[in-house]
C-alpha positions in Angstrom: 0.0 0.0 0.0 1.1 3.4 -1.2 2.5 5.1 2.3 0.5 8.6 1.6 -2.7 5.8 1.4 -1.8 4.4 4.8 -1.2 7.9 6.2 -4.3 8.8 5.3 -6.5 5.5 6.8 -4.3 5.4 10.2 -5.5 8.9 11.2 -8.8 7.3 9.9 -8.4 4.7 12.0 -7.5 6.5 15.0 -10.7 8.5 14.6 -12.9 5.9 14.3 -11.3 4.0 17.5 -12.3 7.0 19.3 -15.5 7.2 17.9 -18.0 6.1 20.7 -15.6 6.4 23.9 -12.1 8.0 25.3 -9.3 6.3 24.9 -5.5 6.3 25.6 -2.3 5.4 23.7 -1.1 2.1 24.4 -5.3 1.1 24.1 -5.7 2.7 20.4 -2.4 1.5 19.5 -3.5 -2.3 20.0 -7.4 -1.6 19.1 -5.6 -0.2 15.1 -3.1 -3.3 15.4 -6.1 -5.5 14.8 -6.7 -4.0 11.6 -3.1 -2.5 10.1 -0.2 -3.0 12.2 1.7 0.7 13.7 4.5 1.0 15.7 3.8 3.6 18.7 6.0 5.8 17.4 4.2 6.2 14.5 0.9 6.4 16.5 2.0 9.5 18.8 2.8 11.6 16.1 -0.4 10.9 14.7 -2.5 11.6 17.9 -0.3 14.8 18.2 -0.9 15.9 14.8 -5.0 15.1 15.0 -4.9 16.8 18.4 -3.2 20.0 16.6 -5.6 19.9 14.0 -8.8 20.4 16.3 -9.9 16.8 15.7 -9.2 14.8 18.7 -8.6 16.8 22.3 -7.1 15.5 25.4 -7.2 15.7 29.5 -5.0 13.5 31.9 -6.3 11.1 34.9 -4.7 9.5 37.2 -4.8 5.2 36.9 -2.3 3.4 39.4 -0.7 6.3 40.8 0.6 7.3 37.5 -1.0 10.6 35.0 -2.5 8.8 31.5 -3.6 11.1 29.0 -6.8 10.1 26.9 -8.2 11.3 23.8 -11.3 11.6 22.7 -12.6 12.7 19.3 -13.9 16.5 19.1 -17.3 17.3 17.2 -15.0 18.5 13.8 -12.7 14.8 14.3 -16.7 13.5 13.7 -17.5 15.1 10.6 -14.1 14.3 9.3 -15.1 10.8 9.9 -18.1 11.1 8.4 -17.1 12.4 5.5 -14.6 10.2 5.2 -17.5 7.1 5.2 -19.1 9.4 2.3 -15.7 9.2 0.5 -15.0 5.5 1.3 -18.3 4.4 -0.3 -17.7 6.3 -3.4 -14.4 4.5 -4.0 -15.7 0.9 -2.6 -17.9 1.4 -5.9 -14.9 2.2 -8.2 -12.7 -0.7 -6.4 -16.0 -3.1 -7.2 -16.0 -2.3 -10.5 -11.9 -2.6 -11.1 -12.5 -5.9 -8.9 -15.6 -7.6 -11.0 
């Protein structure tokens, strides 16, 4: 897969694992490894970059005596997602009719 493709769907991907509750690092980093495998130091830069970009904001808690920063996905990191299920329909059809 082209790398600018796989940019593109991991920050997808991030988004959509924040989608219906707050997570943290480590937790999105496994949740994604499902699906595409990424290194954590390709995740933070990521969250950092989506967090910069008004998509995904963050606060801190405290779990086992240690701070642990969560993320959760921001009403404009929604309708980037959304839009980006508008988009990936439209190209399902073109990759089902290359694929016929």
């Amino acid at each position: 897969m082209d790398s600018q493709q796989k940019k593109g769907l991991l920050e997808l991907l991030v988004l959509a694992s924040l989608k219906f509750e707050d997570s943290y690092g480590y937790l999105i980093n496994q949740e994604i490894n499902d699906v595409m495998e990424i290194s954590e130091s390709t995740l933070y830069p990521i969250l950092r970059r989506l967090e910069k970009q008004g998509l995904l904001e963050t606060y801190q808690t405290i779990h086992n005596s240690r701070v642990r920063k969560y993320y959760r996905i921001t009403d404009e990191g929604l309708r980037k997602l959304k839009q980006s299920e508008k988009d990936f329909r439209e190209m399902r059809k073109i990759y089902d009719y290359i694929l016929r």
